[in-house]
Backbone as CSV, one residue per row, in Angstrom:
resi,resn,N_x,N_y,N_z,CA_x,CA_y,CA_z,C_x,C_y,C_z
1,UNK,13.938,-5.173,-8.370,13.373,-4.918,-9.674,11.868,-5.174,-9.628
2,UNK,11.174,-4.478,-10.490,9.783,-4.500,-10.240,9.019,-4.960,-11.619
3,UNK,8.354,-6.288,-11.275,7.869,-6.710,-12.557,6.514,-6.389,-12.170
4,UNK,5.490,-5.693,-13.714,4.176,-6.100,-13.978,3.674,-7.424,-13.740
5,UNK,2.593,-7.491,-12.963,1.948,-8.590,-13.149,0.305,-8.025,-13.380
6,UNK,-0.308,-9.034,-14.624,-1.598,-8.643,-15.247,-2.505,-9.266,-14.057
7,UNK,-3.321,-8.539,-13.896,-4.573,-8.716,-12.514,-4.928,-10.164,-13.090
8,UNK,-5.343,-10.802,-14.375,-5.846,-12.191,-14.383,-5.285,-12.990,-13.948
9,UNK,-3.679,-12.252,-14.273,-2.475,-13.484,-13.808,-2.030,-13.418,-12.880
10,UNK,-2.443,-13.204,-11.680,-1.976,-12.220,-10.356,-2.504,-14.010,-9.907
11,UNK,-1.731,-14.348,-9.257,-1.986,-15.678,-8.607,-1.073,-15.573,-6.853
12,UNK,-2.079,-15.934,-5.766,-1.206,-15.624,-4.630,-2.943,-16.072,-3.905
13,UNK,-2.243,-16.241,-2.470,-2.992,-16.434,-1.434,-2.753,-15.249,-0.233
14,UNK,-4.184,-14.674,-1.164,-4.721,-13.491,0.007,-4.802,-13.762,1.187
15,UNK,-4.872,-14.353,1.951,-5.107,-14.284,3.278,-4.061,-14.523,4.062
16,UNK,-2.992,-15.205,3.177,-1.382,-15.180,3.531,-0.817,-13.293,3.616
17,UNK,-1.237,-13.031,2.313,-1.188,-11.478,2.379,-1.584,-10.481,3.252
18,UNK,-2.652,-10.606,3.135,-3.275,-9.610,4.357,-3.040,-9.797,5.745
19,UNK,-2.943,-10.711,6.340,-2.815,-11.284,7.378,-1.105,-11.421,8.023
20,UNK,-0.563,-11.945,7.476,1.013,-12.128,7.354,2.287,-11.258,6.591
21,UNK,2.168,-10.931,5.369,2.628,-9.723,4.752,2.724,-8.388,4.637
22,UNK,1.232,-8.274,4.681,0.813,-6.848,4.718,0.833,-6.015,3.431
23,UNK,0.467,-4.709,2.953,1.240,-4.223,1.911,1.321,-2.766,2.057
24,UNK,1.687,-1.830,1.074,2.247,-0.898,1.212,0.945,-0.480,0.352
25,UNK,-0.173,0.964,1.336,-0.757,1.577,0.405,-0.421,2.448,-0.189
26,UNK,0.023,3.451,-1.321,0.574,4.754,-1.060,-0.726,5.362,-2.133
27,UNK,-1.007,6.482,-1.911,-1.881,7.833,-2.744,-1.233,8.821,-2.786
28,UNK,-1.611,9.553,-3.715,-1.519,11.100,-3.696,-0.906,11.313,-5.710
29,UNK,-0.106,12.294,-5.520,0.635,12.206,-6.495,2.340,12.199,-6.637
30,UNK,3.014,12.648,-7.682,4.644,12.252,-7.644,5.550,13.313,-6.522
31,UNK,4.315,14.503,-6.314,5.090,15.515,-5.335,4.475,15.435,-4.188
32,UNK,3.191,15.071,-3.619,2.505,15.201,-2.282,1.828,13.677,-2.492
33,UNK,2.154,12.934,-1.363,1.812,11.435,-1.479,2.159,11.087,-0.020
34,UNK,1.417,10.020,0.430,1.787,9.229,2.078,1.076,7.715,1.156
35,UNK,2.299,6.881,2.315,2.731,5.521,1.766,2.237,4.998,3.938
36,UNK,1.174,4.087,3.451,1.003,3.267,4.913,1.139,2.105,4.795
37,UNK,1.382,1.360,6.030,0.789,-0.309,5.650,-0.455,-0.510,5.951
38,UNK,-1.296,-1.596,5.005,-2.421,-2.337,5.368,-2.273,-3.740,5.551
39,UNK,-3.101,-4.193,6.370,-3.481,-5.397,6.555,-4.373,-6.053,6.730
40,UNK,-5.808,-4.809,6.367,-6.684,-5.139,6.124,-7.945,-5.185,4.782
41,UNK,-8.342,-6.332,4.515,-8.662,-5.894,2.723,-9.224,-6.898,2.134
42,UNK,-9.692,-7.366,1.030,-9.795,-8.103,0.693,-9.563,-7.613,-0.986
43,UNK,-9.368,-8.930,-1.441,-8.914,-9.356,-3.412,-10.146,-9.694,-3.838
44,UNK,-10.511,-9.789,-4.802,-11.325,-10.385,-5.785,-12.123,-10.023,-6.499
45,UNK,-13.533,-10.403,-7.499,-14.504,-9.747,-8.281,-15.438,-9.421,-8.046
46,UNK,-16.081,-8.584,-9.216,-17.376,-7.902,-8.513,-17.803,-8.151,-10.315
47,UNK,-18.741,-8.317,-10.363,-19.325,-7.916,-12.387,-18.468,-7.998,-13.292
48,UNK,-17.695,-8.806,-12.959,-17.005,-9.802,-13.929,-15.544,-8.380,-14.067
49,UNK,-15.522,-7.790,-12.740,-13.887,-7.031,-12.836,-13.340,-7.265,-11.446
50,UNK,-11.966,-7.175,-11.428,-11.154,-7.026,-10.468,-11.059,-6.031,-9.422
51,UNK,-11.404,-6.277,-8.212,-10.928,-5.173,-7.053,-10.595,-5.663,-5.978
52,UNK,-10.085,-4.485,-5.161,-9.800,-4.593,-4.084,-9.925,-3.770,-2.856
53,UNK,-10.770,-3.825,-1.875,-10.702,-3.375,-0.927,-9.691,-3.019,0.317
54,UNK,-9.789,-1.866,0.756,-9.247,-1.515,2.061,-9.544,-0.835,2.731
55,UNK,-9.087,-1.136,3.756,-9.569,-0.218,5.083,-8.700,1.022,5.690
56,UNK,-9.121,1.987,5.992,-8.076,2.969,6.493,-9.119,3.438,7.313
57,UNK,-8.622,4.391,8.081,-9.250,4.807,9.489,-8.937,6.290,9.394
58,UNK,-9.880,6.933,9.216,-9.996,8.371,8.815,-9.249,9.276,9.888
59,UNK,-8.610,8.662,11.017,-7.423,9.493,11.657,-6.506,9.199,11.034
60,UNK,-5.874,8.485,10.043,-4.814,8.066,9.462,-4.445,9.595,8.339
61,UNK,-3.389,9.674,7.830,-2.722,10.780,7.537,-3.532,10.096,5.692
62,UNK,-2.654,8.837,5.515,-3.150,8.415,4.091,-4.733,8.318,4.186
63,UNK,-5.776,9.052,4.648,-7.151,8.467,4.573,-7.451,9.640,3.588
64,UNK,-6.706,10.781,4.045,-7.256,12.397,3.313,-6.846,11.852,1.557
65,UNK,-5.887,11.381,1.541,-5.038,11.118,0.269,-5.869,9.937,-0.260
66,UNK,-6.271,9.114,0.018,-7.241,8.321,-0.522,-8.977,8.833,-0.983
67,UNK,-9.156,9.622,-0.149,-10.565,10.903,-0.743,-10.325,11.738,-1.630
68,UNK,-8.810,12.455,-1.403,-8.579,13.321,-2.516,-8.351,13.280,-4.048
69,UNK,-7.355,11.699,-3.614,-7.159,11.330,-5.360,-7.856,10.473,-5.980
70,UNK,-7.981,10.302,-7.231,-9.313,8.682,-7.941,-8.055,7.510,-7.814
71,UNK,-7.036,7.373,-7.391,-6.474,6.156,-7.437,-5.677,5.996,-6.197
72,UNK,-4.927,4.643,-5.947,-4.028,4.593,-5.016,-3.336,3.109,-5.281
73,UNK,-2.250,2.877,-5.183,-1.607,1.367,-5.197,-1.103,0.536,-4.235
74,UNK,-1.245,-0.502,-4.397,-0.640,-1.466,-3.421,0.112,-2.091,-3.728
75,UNK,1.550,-2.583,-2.799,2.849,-2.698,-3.585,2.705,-4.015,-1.704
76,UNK,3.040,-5.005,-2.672,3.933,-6.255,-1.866,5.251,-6.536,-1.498
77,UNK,6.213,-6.506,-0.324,7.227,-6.056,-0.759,7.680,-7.819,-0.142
78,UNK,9.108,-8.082,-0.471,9.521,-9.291,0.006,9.865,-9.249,1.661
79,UNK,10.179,-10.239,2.317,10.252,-10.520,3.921,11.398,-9.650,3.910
80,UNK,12.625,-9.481,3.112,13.582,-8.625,3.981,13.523,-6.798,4.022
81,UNK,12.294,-6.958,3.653,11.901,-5.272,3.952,10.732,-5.188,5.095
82,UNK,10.733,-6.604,5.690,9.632,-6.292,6.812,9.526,-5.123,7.742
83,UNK,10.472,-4.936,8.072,11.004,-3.855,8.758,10.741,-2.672,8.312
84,UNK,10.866,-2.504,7.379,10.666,-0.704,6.561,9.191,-0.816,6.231
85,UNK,8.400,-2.276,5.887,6.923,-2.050,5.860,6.619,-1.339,6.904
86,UNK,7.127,-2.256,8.239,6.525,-1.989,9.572,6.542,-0.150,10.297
87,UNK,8.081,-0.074,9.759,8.090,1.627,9.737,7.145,2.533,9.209
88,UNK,6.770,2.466,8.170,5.873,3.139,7.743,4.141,2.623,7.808
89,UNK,4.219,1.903,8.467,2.710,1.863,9.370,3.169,1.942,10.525
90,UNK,3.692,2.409,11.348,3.804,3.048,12.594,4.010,4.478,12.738
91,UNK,4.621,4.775,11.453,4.782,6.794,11.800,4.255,7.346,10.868
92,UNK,3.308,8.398,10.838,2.614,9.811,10.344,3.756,9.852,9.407
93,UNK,2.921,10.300,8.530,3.448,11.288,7.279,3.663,12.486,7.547
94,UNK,3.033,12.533,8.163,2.423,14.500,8.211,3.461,15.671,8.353
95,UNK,4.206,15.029,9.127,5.699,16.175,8.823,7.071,15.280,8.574
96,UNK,7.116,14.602,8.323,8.456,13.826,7.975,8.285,13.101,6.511
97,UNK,9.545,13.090,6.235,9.637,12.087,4.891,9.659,10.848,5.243
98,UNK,8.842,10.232,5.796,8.941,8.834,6.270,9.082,7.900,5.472
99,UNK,9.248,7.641,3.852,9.953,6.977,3.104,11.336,7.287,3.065
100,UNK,11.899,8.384,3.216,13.630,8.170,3.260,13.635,8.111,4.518
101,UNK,13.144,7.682,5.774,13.464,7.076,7.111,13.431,6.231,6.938
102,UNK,12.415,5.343,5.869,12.199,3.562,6.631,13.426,3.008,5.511
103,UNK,14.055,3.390,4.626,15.405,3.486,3.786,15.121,2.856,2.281
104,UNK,13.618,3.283,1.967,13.007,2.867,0.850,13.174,3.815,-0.342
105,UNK,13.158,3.385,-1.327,13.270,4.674,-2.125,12.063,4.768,-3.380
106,UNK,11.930,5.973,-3.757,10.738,6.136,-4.684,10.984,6.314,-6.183
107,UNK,10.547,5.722,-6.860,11.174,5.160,-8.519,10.643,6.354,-9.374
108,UNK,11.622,7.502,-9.553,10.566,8.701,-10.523,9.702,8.471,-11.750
């Protein structure tokens, strides 16, 4: 189940995250979209708002999808999906549905 949490109230240790967790970037839109992992990034403010940085590497399939669209999300998932994170930062989007491989599913 997936709860909102408000960015003020977003309480966690980034560097546990990035470093150890990882997260799930995904862009695009509800019909053409690629979902990677990151693990590289950083949390915090800039002029009194919330952001967050990441890194992608313009051979990456999600880099086009991050230029193309104005948004993209990052989703934390718990330790017993390590595995399906890890899947989908190891294989291309580009011709496979690599979310119904890593056995994740997408919430319409």
């Amino acid at each position: 189940m997936m709860k909102e949490i408000k960015v003020l109230d977003f309480v966690t240790r980034p560097v546990d995250l990035w470093l150890k967790k990882w997260f799930l970037l995904t862009a695009g839109d509800r019909e053409h979209y690629n979902t990677m992992a990151v693990a590289w990034g950083s949390i915090g403010g800039m002029w009194n708002h919330p952001i967050v940085q990441v890194v992608v590497r313009p051979s990456r399939y999600t880099y086009e999808f991050i230029n193309k669209y104005d948004t993209f999300t990052l989703c934390n998932l718990p330790g017993q999906y390590r595995e399906a994170v890890n899947f989908l930062g190891t294989r291309s989007g580009r011709d496979r549905d690599k979310i119904k491989e890593s056995g994740l599913t997408v919430i319409p």
